[in-house]
C-alpha positions as a Python dict, from the first residue, in 0.01 Angstrom:
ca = {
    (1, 'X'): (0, 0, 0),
    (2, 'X'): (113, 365, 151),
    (3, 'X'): (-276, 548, 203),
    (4, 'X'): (-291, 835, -17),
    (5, 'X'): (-283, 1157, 170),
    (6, 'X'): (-392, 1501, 119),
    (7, 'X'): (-204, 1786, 40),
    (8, 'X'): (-253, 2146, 169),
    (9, 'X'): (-117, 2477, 72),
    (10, 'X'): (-173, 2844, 231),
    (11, 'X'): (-291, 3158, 60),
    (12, 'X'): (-143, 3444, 160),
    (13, 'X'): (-99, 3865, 69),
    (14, 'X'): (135, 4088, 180),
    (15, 'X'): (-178, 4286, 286),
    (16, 'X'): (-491, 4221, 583),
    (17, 'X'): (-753, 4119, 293),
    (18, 'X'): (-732, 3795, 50),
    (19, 'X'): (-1051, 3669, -87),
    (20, 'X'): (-1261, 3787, 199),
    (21, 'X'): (-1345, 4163, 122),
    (22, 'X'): (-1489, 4264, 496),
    (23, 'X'): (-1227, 4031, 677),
    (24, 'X'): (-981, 4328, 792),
    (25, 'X'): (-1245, 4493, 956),
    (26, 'X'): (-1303, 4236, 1221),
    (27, 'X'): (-1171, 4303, 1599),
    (28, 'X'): (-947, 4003, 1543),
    (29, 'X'): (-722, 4122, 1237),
    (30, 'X'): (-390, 4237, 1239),
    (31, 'X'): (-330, 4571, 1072),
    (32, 'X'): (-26, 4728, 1293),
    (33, 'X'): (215, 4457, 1147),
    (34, 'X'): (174, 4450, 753),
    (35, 'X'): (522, 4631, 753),
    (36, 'X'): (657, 4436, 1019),
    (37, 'X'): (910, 4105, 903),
    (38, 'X'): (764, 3938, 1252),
    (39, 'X'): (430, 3904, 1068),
    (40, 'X'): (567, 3697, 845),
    (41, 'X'): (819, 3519, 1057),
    (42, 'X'): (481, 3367, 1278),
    (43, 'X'): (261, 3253, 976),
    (44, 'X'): (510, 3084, 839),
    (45, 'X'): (654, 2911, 1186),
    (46, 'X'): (252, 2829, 1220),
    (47, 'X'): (207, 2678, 878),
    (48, 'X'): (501, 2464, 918),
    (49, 'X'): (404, 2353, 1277),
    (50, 'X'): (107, 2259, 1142),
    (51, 'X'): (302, 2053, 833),
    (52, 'X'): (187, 2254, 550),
    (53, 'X'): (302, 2126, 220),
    (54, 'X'): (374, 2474, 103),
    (55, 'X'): (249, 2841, 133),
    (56, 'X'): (227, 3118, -167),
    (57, 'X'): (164, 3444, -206),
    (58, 'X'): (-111, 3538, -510),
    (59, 'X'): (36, 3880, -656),
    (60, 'X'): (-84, 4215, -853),
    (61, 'X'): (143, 4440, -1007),
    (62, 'X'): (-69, 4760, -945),
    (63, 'X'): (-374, 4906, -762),
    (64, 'X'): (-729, 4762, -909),
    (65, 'X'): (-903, 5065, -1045),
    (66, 'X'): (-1134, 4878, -1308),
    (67, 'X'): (-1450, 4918, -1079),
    (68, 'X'): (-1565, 5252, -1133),
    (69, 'X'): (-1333, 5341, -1309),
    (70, 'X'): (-1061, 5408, -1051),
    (71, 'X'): (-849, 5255, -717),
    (72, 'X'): (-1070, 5484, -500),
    (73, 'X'): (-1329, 5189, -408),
    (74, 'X'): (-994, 4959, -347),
    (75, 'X'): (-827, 5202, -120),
    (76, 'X'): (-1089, 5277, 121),
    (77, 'X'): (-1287, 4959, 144),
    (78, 'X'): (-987, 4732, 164),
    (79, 'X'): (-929, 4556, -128),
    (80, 'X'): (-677, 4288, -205),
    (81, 'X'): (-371, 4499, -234),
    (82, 'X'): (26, 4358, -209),
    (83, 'X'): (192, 4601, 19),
    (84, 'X'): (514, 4455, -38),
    (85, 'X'): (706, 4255, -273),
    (86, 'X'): (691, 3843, -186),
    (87, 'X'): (971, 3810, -314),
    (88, 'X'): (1131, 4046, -50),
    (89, 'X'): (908, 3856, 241),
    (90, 'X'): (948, 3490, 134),
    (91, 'X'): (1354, 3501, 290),
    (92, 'X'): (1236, 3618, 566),
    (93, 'X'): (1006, 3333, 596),
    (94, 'X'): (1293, 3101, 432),
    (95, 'X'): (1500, 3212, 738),
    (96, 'X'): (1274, 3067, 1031),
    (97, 'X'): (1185, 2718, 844),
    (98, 'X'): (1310, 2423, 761),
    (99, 'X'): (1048, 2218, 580),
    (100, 'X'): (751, 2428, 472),
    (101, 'X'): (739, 2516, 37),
    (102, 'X'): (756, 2880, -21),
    (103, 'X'): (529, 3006, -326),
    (104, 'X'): (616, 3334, -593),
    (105, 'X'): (346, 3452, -858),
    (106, 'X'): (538, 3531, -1108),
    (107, 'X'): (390, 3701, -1444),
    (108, 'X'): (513, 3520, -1769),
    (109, 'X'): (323, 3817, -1985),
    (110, 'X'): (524, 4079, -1795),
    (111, 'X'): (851, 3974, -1701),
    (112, 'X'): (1188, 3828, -1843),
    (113, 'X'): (1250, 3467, -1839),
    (114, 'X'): (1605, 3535, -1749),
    (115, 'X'): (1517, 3755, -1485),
    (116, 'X'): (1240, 3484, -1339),
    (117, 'X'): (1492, 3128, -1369),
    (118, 'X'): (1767, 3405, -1183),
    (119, 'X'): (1541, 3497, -884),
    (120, 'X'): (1344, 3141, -831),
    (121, 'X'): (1711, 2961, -844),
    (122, 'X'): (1830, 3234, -597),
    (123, 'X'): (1545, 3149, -392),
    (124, 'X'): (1535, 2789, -419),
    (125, 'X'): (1948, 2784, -343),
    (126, 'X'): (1903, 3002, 7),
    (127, 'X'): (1568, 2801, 101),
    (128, 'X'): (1744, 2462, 20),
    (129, 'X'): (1478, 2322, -214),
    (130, 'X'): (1125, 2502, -101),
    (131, 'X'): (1040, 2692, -389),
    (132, 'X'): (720, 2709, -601),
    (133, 'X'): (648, 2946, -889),
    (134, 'X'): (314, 3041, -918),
    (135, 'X'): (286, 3053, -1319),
    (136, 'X'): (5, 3321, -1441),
    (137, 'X'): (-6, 3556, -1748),
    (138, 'X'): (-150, 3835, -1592),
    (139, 'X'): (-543, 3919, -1673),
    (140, 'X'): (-565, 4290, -1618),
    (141, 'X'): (-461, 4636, -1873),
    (142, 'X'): (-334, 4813, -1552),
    (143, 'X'): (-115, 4535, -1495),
    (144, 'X'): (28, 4572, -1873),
    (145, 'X'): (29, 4941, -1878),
    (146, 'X'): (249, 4915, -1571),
    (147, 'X'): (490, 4764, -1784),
    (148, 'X'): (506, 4989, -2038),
    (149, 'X'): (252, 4831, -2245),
    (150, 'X'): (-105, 4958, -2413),
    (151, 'X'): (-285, 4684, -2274),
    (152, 'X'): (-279, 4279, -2170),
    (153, 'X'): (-262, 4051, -2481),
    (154, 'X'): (-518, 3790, -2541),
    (155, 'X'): (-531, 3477, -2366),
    (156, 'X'): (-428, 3253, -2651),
    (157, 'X'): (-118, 3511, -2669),
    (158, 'X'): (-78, 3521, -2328),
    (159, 'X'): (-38, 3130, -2319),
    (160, 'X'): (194, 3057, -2632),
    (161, 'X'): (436, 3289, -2478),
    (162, 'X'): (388, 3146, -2174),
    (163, 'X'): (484, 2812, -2264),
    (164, 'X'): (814, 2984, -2429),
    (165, 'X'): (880, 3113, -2082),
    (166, 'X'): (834, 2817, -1861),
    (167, 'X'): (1032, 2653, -2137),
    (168, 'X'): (1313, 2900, -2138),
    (169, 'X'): (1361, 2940, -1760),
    (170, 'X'): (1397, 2551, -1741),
    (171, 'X'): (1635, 2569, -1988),
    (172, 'X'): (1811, 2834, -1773),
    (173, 'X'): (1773, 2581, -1472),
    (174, 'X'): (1939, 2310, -1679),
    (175, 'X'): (2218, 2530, -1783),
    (176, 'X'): (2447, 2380, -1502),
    (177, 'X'): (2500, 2007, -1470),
    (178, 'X'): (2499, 1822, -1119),
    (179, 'X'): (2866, 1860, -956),
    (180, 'X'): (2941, 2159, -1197),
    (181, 'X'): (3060, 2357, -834),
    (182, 'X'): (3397, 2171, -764),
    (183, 'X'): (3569, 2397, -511),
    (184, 'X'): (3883, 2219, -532),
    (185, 'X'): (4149, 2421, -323),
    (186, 'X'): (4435, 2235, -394),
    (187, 'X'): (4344, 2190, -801),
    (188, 'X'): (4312, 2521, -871),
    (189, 'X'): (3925, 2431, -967),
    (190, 'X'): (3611, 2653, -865),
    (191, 'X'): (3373, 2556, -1145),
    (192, 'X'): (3409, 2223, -1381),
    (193, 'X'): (3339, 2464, -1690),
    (194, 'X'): (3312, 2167, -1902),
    (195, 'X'): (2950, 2101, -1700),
    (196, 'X'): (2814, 2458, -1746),
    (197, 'X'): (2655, 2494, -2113),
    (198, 'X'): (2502, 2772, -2297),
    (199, 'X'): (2116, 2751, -2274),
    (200, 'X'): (2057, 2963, -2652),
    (201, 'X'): (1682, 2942, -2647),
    (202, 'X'): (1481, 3071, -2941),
    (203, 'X'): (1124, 3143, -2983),
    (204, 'X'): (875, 3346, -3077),
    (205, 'X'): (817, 3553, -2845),
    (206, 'X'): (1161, 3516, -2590),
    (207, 'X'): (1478, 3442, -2637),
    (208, 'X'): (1786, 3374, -2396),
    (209, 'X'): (2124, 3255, -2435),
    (210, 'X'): (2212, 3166, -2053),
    (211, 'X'): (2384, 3050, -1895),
    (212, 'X'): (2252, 3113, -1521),
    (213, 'X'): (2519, 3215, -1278),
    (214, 'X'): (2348, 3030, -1013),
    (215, 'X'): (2471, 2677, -1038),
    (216, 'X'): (2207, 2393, -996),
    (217, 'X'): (1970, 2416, -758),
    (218, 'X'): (1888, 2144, -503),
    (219, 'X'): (1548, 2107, -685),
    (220, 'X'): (1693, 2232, -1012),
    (221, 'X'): (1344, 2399, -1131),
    (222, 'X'): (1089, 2469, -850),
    (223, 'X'): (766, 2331, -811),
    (224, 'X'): (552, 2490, -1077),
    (225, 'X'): (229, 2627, -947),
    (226, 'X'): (-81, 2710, -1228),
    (227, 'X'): (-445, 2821, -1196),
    (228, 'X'): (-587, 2831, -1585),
    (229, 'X'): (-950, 2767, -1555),
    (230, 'X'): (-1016, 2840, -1974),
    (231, 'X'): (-996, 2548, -2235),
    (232, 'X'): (-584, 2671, -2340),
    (233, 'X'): (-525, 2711, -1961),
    (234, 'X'): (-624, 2383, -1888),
    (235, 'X'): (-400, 2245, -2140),
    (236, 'X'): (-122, 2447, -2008),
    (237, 'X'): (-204, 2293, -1632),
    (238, 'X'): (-183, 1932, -1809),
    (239, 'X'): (176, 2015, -1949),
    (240, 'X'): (335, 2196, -1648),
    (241, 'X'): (150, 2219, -1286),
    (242, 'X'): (220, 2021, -1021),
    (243, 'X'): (28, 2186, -814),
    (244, 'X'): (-342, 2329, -947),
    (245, 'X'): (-517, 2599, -794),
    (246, 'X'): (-896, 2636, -858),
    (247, 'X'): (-1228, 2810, -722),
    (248, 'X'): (-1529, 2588, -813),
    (249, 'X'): (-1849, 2638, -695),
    (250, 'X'): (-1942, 2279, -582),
    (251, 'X'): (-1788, 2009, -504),
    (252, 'X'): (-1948, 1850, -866),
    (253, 'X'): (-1767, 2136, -1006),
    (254, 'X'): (-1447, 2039, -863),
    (255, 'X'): (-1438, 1674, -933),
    (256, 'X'): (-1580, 1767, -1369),
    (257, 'X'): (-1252, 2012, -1349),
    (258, 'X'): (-1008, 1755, -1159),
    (259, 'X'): (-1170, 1459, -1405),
    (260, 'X'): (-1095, 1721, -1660),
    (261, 'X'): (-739, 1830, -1656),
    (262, 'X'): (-613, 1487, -1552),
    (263, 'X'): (-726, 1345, -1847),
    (264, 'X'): (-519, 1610, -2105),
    (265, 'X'): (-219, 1477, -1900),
    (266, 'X'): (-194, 1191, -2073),
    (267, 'X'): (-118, 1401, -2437),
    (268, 'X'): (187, 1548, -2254),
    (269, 'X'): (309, 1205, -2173),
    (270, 'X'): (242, 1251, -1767),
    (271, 'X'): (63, 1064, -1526),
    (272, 'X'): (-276, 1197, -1304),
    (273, 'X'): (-35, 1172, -1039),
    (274, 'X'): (207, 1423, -1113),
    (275, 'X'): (0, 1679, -1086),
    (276, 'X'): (-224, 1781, -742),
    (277, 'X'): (-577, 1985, -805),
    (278, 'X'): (-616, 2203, -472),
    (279, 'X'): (-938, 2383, -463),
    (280, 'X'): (-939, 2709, -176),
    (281, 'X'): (-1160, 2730, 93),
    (282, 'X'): (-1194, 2940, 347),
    (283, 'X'): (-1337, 2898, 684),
    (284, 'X'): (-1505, 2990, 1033),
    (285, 'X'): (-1484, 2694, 1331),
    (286, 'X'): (-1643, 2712, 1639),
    (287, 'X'): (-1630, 2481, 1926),
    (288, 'X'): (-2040, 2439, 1856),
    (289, 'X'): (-2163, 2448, 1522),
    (290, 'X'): (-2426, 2694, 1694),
    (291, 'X'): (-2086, 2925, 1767),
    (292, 'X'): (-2001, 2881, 1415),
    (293, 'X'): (-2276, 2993, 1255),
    (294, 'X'): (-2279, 3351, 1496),
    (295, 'X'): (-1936, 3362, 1396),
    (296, 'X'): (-1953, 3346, 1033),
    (297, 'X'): (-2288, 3583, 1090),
    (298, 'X'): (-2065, 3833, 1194),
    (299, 'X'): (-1833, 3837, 987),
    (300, 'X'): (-2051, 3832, 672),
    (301, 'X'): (-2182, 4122, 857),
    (302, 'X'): (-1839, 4332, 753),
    (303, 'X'): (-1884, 4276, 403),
    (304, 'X'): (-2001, 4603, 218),
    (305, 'X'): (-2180, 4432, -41),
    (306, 'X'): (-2035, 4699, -307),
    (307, 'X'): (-1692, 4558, -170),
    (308, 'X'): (-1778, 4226, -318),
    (309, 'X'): (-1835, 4397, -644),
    (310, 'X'): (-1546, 4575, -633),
    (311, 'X'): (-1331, 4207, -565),
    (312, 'X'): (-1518, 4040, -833),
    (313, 'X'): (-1465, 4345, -1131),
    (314, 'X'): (-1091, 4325, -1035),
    (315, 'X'): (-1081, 3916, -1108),
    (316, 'X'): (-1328, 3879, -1383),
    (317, 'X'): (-1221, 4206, -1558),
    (318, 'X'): (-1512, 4410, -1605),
    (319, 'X'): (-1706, 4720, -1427),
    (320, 'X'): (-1952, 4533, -1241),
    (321, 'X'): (-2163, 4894, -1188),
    (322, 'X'): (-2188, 4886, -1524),
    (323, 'X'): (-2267, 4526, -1615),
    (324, 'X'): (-2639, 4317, -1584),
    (325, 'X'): (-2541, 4013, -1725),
    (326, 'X'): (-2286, 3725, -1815),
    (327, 'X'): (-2356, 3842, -2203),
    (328, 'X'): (-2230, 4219, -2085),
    (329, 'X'): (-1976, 4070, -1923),
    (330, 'X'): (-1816, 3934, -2177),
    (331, 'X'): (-1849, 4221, -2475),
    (332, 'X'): (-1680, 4461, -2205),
    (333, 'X'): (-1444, 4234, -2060),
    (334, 'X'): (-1190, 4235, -2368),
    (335, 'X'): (-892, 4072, -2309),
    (336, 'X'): (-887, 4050, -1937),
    (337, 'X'): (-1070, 3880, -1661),
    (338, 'X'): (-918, 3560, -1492),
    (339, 'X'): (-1173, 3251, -1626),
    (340, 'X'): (-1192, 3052, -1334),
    (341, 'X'): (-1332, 3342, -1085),
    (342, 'X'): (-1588, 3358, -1402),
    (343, 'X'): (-1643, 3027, -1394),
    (344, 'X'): (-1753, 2954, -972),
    (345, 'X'): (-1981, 3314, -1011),
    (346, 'X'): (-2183, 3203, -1294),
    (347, 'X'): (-2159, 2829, -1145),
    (348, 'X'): (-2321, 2995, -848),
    (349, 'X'): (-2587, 3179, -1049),
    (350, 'X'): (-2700, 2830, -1250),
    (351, 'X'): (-2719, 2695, -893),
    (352, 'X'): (-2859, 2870, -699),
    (353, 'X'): (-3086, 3048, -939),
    (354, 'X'): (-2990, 3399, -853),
    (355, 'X'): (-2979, 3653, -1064),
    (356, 'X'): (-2619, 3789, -1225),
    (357, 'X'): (-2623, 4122, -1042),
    (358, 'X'): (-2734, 3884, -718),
    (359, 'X'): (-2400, 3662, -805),
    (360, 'X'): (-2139, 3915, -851),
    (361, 'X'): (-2222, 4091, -529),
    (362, 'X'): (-2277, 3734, -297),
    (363, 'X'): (-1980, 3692, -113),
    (364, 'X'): (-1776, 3341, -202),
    (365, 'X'): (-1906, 3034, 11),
    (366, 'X'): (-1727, 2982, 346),
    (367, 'X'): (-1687, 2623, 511),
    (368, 'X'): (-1860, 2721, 875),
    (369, 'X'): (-1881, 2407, 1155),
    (370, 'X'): (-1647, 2299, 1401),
    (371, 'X'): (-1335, 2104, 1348),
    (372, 'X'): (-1507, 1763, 1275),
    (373, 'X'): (-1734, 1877, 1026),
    (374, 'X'): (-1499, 2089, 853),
    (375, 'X'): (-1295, 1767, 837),
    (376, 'X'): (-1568, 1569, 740),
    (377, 'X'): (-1648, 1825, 459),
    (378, 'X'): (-1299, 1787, 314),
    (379, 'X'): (-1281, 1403, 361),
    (380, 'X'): (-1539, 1376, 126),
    (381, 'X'): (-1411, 1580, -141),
    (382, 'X'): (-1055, 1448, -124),
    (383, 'X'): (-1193, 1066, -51),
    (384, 'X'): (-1474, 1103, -378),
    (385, 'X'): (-1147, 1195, -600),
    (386, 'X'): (-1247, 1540, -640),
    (387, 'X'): (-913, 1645, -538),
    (388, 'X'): (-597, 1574, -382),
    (389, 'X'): (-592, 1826, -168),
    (390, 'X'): (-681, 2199, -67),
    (391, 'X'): (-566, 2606, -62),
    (392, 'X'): (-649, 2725, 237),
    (393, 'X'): (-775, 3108, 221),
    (394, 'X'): (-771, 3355, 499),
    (395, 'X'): (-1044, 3500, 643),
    (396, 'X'): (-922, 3708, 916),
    (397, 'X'): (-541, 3693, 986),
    (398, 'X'): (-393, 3514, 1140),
    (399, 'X'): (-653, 3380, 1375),
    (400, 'X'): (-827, 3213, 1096),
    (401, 'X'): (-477, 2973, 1041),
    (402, 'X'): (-427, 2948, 1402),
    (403, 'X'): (-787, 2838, 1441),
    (404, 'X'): (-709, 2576, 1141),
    (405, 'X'): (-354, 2436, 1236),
    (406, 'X'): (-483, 2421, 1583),
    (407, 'X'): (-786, 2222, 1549),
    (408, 'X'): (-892, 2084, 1185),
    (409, 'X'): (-549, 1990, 1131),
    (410, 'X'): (-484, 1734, 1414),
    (411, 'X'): (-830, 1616, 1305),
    (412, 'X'): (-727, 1548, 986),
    (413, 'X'): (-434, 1371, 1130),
    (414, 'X'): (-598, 1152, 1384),
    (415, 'X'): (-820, 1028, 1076),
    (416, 'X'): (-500, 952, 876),
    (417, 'X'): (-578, 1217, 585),
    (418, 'X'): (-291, 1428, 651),
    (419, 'X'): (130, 1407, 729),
    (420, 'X'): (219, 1397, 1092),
    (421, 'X'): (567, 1471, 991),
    (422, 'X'): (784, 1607, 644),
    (423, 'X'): (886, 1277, 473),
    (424, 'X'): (1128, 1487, 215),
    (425, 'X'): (1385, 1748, 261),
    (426, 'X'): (1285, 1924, -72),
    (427, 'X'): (913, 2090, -185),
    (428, 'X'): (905, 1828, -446),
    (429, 'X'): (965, 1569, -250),
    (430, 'X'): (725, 1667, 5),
    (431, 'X'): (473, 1636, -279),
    (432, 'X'): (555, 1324, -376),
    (433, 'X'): (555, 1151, -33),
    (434, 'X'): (257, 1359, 181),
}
């Protein structure tokens, strides 16, 4: 019997800050090279070194300006801000790599499912099978109102269109059969038209008669990506992911979720092990756990703990200036917020018995130690079946992921948790065979 193995997956922005609001203030982080394709060319070289299942960029369509009202808190203190496009930096990291899966977020609430199925085939064509989608509907009224809309539907909106999306593009994908692309010199034959069909879907909310130009791609859909924390999320996750991404508190609250959304699979006619729950951490190693500790000190030290506020009203939705407690929270959020980063700050409040205000302005938990008890730490969640795996946040970048690929990794490996080598030539199969 082949030992089950984990699974791990990079989060990155096309910016210096991800989940870590004081991180690009540190000596160590690269801010001369956000504009510069080279940045991207070494994390991805790195994460594929280090035989990353896949990388993926999270995504906003717009500048934050919930917290007080306006982007001027995001701007200066650094907040999680795309610079650029992914989709214009994940060629460029398609281009220096062979093996390593190469995420999108991609907005079903916002954009076209023509227009999505188009670019991820593109994609998945030039990168020869290493594509992911990250599937979200969006959870902010700036987002919306950069589309031309008054605000962000609700969330039960939100998902019913998104399963017409997800539905639609793979209809798209479908569109062209296996060995549609003859190229037959001497028969006069480019295209076998009698394997190219009209896709004609028709819902509610999209519709789409196809077909794609693009003719079938080596993984025909890509790997579909999905972090719904909410009740209708997790159904969504049960029906589509392949890859989960979540933010509990605990390591209880990861194994209740995992238990959780493995179980609806079975409605939708899939096994547990078709889909892989990654929960995100982010780290400091030292060679000493005594170096650790000062390391992760200092770092904490960068936060400004009105940054944190500002992170936390951007993901949950809400003013947090203006908020003293889960019951405000929720008559001002509306429509938006994003459940899950709900979910680990009032998990963190029950336990811990802190107070909201106290929760919303505590940076997120950070795994400090060196490389063997980082190891050990995720041994024991991915050994107790509380996952299959885990997103790996920065902290500061890159030295955080050099730190990680150079030292927990090959501890990982030596312990025979993780791949020494790709066994597939495709994302998918990658997944399949870690």
């Amino acid at each position: 019997m082949t030992r089950r193995r984990m699974h791990l997956v990079a989060y990155l922005k096309t910016g210096p800050t991800a989940n870590h609001p004081g991180a690009w203030r540190h000596p160590e982080a690269a801010l001369d090279d956000i504009f510069d394709p080279a940045r991207y060319e070494h994390i991805a070289r790195l994460l594929e070194a280090a035989r990353f299942d896949a990388c993926f960029y999270a995504d906003t369509f717009g500048l934050p300006d919930i917290h007080g009202g306006s982007f001027d808190a995001y701007l200066r203190m650094g907040g999680q801000i795309s610079y650029l496009d992914p989709l214009v930096v994940l060629p460029i990291m398609a281009r220096v790599t062979q093996h390593l899966g190469l995420g999108a977020t991609l907005s079903t609430t916002l954009l076209h499912p023509y227009w999505i199925a188009r670019t991820l085939a593109s994609l998945d064509m030039l990168s020869a099978g290493r594509m992911a989608w990250n599937v979200v509907t969006s959870a902010t009224d700036l987002e919306a109102r950069n589309f031309g809309m008054e605000g962000i539907p609700g969330k039960e909106e939100r998902y019913d269109r998104a399963e017409e999306v997800v539905e639609a593009c793979c209809a798209l994908w479908e569109s062209w059969q296996e060995g549609a692309l003859v190229a037959d010199r001497e028969g006069g034959v480019f295209i076998d038209p009698s394997k190219v069909r009209y896709t004609n879907f028709e819902g509610r909310w999209v519709r789409t008669r196809g077909p794609l130009s693009i003719p079938r791609t080596p993984q025909v859909r890509p790997v579909l990506m999905q972090a719904g924390s909410s009740d209708r999320g997790r159904d969504f996750a049960a029906r589509w992911a392949e890859i989960i991404f979540c933010t509990p508190h605990s390591k209880a609250d990861a194994l209740a979720f995992t238990t959780d959304v493995k179980a609806r699979m079975a409605k939708f006619g899939r096994a547990p092990e078709d889909c892989r729950v990654l929960p995100s951490f982010m780290t400091v190693i030292g060679e000493t756990e005594s170096i650790a500790q000062e390391k992760f000190e200092h770092l904490q030290s960068l936060i400004d703990p009105e940054a944190q506020r500002m992170l936390n009203s951007a993901l949950m939705g809400v003013d947090l200036s203006k908020v003293a407690s889960p019951e405000e929270m929720r008559a001002a959020q509306g429509n938006q917020g994003i459940v899950g980063s709900q979910d680990r700050v009032l998990q963190m409040m029950r336990q811990e018995k802190i107070a909201f205000s106290e929760a919303v302005a505590k940076p997120r938990a950070l795994l400090v130690g060196t490389a063997q008890t980082i190891a050990d730490t995720l041994e024991d969640y991915f050994t107790s079946g509380a996952c299959d795996g885990f997103i790996i946040t920065p902290t500061v970048h890159p030295r955080m992921f050099e730190e990680f690929c150079r030292l927990v990794v090959p501890e990982l490996q030596r312990r025979g948790l993780f791949r020494t080598e790709y066994a597939g030539a495709t994302l998918r199969e990658n997944l399949a065979r870690p």
